[in-house]
C-alpha positions in Angstrom: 72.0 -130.4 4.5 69.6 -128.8 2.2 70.4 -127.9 -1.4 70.0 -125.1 -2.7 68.4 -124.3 -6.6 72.0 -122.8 -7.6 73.2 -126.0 -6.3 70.7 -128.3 -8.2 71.6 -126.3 -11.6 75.2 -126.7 -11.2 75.2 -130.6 -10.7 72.7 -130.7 -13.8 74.8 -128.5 -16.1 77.3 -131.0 -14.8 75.3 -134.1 -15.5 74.4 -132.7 -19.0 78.5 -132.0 -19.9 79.6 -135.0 -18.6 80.2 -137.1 -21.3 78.8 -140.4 -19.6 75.8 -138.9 -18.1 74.6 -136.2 -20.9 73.0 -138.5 -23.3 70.8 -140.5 -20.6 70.2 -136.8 -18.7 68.9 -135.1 -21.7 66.3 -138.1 -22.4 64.9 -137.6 -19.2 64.6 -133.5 -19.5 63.2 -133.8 -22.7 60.5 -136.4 -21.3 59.9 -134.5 -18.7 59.2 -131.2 -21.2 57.1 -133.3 -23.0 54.9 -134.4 -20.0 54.7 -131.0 -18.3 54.1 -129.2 -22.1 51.0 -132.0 -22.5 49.6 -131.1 -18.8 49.8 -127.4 -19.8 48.1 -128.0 -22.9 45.0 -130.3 -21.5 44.4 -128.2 -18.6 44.5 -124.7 -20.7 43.1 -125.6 -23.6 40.4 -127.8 -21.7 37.4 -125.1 -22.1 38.4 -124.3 -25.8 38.0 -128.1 -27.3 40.5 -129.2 -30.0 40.8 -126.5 -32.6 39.7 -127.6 -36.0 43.6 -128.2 -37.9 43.6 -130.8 -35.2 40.3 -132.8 -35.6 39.8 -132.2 -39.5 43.7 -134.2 -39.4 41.5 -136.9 -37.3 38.9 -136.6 -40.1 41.4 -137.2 -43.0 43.0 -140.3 -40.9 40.2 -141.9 -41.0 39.9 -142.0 -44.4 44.0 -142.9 -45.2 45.1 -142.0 -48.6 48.2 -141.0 -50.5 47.3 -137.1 -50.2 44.2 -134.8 -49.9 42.7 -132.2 -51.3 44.2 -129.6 -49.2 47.6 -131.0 -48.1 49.8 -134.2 -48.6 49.4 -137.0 -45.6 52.2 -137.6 -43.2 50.1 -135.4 -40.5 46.9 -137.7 -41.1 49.3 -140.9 -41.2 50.8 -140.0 -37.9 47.6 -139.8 -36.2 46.4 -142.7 -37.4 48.9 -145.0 -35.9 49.2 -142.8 -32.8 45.4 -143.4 -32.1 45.7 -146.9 -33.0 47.6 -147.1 -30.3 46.3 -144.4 -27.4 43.1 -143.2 -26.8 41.0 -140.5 -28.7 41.3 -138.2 -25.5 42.3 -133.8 -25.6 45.3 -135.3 -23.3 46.4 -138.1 -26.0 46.3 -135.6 -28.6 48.4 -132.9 -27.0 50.9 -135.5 -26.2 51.0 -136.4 -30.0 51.5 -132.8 -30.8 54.5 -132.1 -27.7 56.1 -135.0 -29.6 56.7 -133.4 -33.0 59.2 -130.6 -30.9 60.5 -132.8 -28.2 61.7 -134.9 -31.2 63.1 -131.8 -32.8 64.8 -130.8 -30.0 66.2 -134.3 -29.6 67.6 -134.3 -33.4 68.9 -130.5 -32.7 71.1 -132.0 -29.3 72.3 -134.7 -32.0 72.7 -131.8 -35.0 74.9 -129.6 -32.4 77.5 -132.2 -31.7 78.5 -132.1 -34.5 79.4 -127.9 -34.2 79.2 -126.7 -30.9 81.1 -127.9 -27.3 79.2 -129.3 -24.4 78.8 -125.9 -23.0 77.3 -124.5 -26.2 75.4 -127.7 -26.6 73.5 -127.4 -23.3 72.8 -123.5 -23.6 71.7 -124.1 -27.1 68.9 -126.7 -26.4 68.1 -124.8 -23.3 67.3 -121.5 -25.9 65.3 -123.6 -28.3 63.1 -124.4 -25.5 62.7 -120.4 -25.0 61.0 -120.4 -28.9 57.2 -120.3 -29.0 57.4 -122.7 -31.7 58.7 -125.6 -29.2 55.6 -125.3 -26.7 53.0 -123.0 -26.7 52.5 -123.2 -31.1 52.9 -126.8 -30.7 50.4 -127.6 -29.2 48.3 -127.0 -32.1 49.0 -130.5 -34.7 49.1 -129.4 -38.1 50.8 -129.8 -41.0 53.4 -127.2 -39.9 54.4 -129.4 -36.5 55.1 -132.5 -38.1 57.4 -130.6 -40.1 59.4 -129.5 -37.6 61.2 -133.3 -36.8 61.1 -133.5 -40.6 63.5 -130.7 -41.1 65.8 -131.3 -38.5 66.5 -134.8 -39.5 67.0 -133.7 -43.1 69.2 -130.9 -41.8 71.3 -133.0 -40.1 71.4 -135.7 -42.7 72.2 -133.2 -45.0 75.1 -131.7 -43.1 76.6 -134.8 -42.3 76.0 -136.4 -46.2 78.3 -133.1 -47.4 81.1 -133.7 -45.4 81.7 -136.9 -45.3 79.9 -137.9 -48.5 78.9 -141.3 -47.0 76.3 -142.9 -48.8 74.2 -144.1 -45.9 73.8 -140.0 -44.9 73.0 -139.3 -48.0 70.3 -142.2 -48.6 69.0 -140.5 -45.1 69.2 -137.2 -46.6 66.7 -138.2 -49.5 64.3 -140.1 -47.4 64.4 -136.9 -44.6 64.1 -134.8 -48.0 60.9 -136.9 -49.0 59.2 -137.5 -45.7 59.6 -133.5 -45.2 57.4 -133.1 -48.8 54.7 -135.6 -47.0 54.2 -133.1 -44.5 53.7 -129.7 -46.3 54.8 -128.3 -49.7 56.3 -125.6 -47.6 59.3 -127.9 -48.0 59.8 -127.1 -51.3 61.7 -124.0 -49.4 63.9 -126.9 -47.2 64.9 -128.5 -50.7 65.8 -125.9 -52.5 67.8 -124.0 -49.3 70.1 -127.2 -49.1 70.6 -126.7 -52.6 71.7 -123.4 -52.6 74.0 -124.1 -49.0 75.6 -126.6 -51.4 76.1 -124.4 -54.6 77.6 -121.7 -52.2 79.7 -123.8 -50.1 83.7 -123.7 -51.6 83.9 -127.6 -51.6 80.7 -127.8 -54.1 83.0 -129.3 -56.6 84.1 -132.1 -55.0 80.8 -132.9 -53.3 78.6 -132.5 -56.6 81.2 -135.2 -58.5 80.4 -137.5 -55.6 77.7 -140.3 -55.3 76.5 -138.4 -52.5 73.7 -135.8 -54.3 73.0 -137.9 -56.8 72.1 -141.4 -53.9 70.1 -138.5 -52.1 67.8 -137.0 -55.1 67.2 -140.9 -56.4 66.2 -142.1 -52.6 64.1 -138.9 -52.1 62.3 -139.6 -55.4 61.7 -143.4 -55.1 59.9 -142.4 -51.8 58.0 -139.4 -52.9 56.9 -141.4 -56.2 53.7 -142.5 -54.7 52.6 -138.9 -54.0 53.6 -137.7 -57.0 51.6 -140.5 -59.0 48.9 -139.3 -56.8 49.0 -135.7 -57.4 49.2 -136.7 -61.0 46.2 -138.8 -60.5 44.1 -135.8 -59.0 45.2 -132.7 -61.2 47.2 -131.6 -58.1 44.7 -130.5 -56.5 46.2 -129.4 -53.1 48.2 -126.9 -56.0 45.2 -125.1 -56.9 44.0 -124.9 -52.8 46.8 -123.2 -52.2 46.4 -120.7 -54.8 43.0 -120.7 -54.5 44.0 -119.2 -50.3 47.1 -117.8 -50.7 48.1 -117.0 -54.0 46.6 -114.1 -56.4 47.2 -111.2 -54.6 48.3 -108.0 -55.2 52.0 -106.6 -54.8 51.2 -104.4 -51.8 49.2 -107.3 -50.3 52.6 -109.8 -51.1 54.9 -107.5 -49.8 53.1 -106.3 -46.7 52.8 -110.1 -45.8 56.4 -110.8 -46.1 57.0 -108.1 -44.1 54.8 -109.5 -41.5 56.5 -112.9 -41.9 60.3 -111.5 -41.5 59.3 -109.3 -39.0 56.7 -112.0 -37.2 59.9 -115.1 -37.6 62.5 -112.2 -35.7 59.9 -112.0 -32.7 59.4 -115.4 -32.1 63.0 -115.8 -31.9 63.7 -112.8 -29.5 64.7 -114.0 -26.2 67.3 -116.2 -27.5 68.7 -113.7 -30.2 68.3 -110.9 -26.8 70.4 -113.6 -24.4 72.9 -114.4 -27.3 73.5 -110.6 -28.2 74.2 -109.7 -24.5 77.0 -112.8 -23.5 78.4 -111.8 -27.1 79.0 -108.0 -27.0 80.9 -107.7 -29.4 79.9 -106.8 -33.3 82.9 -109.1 -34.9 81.2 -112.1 -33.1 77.6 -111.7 -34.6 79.1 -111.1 -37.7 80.8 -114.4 -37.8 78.2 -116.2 -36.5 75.7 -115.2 -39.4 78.1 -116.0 -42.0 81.6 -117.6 -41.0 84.4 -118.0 -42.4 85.0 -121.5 -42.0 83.3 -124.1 -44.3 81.4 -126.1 -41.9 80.3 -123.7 -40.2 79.1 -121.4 -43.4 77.7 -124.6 -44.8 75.6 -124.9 -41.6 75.0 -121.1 -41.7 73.6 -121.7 -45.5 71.3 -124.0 -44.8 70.0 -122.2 -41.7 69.6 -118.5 -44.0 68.4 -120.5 -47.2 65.1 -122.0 -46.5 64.4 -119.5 -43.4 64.9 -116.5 -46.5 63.7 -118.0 -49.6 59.8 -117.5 -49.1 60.7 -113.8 -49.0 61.7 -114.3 -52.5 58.9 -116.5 -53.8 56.3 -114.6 -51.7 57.5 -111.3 -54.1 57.7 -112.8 -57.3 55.0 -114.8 -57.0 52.4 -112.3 -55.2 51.4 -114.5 -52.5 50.4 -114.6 -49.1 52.8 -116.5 -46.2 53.1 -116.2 -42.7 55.4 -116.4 -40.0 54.2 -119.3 -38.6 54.9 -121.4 -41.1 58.5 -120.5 -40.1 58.4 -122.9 -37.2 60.5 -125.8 -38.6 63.5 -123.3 -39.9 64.9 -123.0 -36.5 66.6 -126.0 -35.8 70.4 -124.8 -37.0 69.9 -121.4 -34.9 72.0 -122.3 -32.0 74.8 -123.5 -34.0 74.5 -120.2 -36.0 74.2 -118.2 -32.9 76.7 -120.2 -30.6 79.3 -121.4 -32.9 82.0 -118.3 -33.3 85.2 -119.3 -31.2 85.3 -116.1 -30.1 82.3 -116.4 -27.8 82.9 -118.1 -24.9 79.9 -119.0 -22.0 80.1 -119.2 -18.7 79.5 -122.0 -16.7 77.3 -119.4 -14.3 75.3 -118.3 -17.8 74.8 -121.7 -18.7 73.2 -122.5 -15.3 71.1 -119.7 -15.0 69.6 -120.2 -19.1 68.9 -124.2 -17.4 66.8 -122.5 -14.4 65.1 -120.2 -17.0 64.3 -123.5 -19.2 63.2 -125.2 -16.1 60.7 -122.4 -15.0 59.2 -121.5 -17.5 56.8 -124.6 -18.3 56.5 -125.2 -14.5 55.5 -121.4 -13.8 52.8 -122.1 -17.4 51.4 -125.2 -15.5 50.6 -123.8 -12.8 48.7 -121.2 -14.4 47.2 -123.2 -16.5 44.1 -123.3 -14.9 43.7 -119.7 -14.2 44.2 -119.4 -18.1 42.0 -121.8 -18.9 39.7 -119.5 -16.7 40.3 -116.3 -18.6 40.1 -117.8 -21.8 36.6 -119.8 -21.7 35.3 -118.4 -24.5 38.0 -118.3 -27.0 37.0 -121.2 -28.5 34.8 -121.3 -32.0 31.7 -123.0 -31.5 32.7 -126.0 -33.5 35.6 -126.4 -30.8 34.1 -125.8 -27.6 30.4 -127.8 -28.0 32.2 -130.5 -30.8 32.1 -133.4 -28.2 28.6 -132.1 -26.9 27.7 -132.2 -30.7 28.7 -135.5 -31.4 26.5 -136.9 -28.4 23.9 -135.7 -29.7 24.2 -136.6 -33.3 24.7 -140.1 -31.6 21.9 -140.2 -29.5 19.3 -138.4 -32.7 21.0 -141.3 -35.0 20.5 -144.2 -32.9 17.1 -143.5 -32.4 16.0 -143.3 -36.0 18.8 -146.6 -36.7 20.3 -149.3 -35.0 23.4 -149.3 -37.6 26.5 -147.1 -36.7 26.6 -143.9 -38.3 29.1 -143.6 -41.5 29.1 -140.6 -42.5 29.0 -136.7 -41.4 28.8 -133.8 -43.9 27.7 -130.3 -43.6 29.8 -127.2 -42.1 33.3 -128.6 -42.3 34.5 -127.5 -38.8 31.2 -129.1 -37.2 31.6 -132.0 -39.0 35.2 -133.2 -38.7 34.0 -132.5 -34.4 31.9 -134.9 -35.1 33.7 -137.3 -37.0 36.4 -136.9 -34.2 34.0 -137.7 -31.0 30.9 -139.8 -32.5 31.2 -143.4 -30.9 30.9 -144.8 -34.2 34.6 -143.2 -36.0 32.5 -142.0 -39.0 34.5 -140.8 -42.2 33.8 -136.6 -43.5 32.2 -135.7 -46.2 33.5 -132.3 -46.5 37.3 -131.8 -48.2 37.3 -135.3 -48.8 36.6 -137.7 -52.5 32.7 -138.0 -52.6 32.3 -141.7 -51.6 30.3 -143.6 -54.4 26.3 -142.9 -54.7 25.7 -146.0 -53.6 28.0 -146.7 -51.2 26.4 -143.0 -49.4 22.8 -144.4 -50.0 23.2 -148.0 -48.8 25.2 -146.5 -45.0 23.0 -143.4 -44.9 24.9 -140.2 -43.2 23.9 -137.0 -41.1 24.3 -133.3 -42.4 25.1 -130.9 -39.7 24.7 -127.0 -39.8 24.5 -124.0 -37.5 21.2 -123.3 -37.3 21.7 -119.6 -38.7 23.3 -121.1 -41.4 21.0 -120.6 -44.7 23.1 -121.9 -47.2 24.2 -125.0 -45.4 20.8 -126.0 -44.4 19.5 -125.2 -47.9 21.8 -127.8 -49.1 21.4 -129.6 -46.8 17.7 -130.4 -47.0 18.0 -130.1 -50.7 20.4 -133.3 -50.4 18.0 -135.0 -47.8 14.9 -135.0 -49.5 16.0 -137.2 -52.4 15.4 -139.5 -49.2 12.3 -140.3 -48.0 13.0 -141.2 -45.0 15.2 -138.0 -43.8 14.7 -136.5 -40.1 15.7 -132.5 -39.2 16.0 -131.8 -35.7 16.8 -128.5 -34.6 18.7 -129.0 -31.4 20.5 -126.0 -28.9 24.0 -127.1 -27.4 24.9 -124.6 -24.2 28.5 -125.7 -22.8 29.3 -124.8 -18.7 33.2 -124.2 -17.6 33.4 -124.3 -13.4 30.1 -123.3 -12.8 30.5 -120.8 -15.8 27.9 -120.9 -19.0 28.9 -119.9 -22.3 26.4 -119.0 -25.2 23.7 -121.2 -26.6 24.4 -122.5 -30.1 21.9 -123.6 -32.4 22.5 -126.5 -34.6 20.4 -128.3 -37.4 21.3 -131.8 -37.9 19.7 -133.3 -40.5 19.7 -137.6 -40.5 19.1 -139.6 -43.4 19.1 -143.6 -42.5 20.7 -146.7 -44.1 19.0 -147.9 -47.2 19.2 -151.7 -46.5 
């Protein structure tokens, strides 16, 4: 006898409450998220090329270091071992990025066991999976992905270090703390949010005469030593990028942006604050779920409102720019804010129908995946969309003047790091990264690539080459076809100066 899709969500709900099946049924969802999330992504995102956050990350891992000039390194580490491992492909790379929220939603199933019952647990994992930031941001590695497992785990370390003030949570706590600040200064907001959830919570007494704090803030700076020697080391530079970007603006220009990042963090969290609001209907609920009355729960509350609200401050007093984007590791704790008030019960029909809402909605994506792959062609920068066409030809123009691998690629940044991620040869960048020494640049040659409308790059650029004499420029036009579909002709100029030995 056939069964039906009410039928199948039933017996998983069941599977995923059941306390010998949940554990091992949750693995498998969450690989399967992952796999169908990395499909989407490769088929989609297939006529657009990796953007260029992802292959200037493949630049910096190529050259591994304690921190760069723009941001610290855990994003270039990560990539590093993951493509010493896999293969340099679009599909290997969007399976790195799906990992960075399939882990986060693995930590968050942990983090809710601790708060919520199985019923709550499985409806709040099933409306993470309804937030943007879990799928369709994702996709994009940066900086602001790989903090998204970072968070959690410190969140959850964290949580469990206050209440039972064991030292091996707390030791965890640090090193999440750390790890977090090797991802994105952004963290600073993480840091100081658990701080405050601690100062406001009624047992801070107790906890703060502990070994607890004190084992977390002396693991998290024994790991974070080495970046801090480093940023000593190079006038903190990623400080002044940052500033240089975002910082220095006026009032208006502050406050409209943190405007945009309150109002642009409450959209991305919609559906599951809309689903939420209707099974709670009453006002007394949401109130206690945004600030309870209990201490675990407020504590948990805290450090969900802390780090999430904090930016709003520093954007203000500070005049600078943020965006809501860079809220996509604060959401973690939301289910256990939004699920955790006793007074809201769910459903065991609610919780099946959020599963087949959770369960369509990446299917229903991949299958449209290639009609939006279709529609959005030509959405791709240059630099994206002809980057692996590029780096063929710089290749082929490079081997024909040298038989020695090419080391180095410098020019427009975006064209570069393409090229730096595609070129047979796994060059290092030039651009955004420590000038390598004179020497080192004049004995391994390199290639200088521009768009060919470019004046200032090319001006440079030939400016650079002719203190070679044996330099080549060759103007070359890249044209890039999707299904039978041309896109627009791109000039380049790629100027090649050879080895010196």
């Amino acid at each position: 006898m056939a069964i039906g899709p009410s039928n199948r969500l039933a017996r998983l709900r069941a599977a995923l409450i059941d306390p010998a099946r949940r554990e091992r049924t949750v693995l498998i969802l969450l690989v399967l998220y992952w796999v169908v999330w990395t499909a989407y992504g490769t088929m989609a995102k297939a006529p657009q090329g990796l953007h260029a956050d992802m292959t200037e990350i493949i630049a910096w891992s190529r050259d591994l270091a304690l921190g760069y000039l723009k941001h610290p390194p855990l994003a270039a580490w990560l990539a590093a071992g993951w493509f010493a491992v896999f293969p340099l492909a679009e599909w290997s790379y969007y399976a790195l990025a799906m990992l960075m929220p399939v882990a986060t939603l693995w930590i968050a199933w942990r983090l809710m066991a601790d708060y919520l019952d199985a019923e709550k647990r499985v409806v709040g994992l099933a409306l993470l999976t309804l937030v943007p930031f879990f799928n369709f941001h994702a996709l994009k590695y940066n900086v602001n992905t790989v903090l998204m497992p970072t968070w959690a785990m410190t969140a959850l370390w964290f949580l469990r270090s206050y209440r039972t003030r064991d030292a091996a949570y707390a030791a965890l706590a640090g090193f999440g703390a750390a790890l977090a600040m090797y991802g994105k200064y952004w963290s600073v907001f993480l840091i100081a949010g658990l701080v405050v959830a601690a100062l406001v919570d009624r047992r801070r007494a107790a906890y703060f005469r502990s070994r607890a704090p004190w084992i977390t803030v002396a693991v998290g700076l024994v790991v974070l030593a080495p970046h801090l020697r480093w940023l000593v080391d190079n006038n903190f530079a990623p400080f002044s990028y940052a500033m240089t970007v975002h910082g220095e603006k006026t009032f208006a220009v502050a406050a409209m942006s943190t405007l945009g990042y309150l109002a642009g963090s409450l959209g991305y969290v919609a559906l599951p604050l809309v689903i939420v609001l209707a099974m709670a209907r009453r006002p007394a609920v949401l109130a206690d779920a945004a600030w309870p009355h209990d201490d675990d729960r407020r504590l948990a509350a805290a450090a969900f409102w802390a780090p999430l609200l904090l930016p709003v401050i520093a954007g203000i007093a500070g005049t600078t720019e943020i965006t809501s984007l860079w809220s996509m590791s604060a959401w973690t704790l939301l289910p256990v804010v939004l699920l955790s008030p006793p007074a809201l019960s769910i459903r065991p029909i609610d919780t099946e129908r959020l599963l087949g809402l959770a369960i369509a909605v990446p299917l229903v994506v991949l299958v449209a995946s290639p009609a939006i792959a279709w529609f959005t062609r030509d959405k791709g920068q240059p630099a994206e969309v002809q980057g692996r066409l590029l780096a063929a030809e710089v290749d082929r123009d490079w081997h024909n003047l040298t038989p020695e691998p090419l080391a180095f690629v410098g020019g427009d940044a975006d064209l570069a790091y393409a090229v730096v991620t595609w070129s047979r040869s796994r060059p290092r960048a030039l651009p955004g990264m420590p000038a390598p020494p004179a020497a080192e640049l004049s004995r391994d040659g390199f290639v200088i690539v521009c768009f060919a409308e470019d004046t200032g790059c090319k001006n440079n650029a030939a400016a650079r080459a002719a203190e070679f004499p044996r330099h080549r420029v060759i103007e070359s036009t890249i044209l890039r076809g999707f299904w039978g579909k041309l896109g627009q002709p791109q000039g380049y100029t790629i100027n090649l100066v050879p080895p010196a030995r």
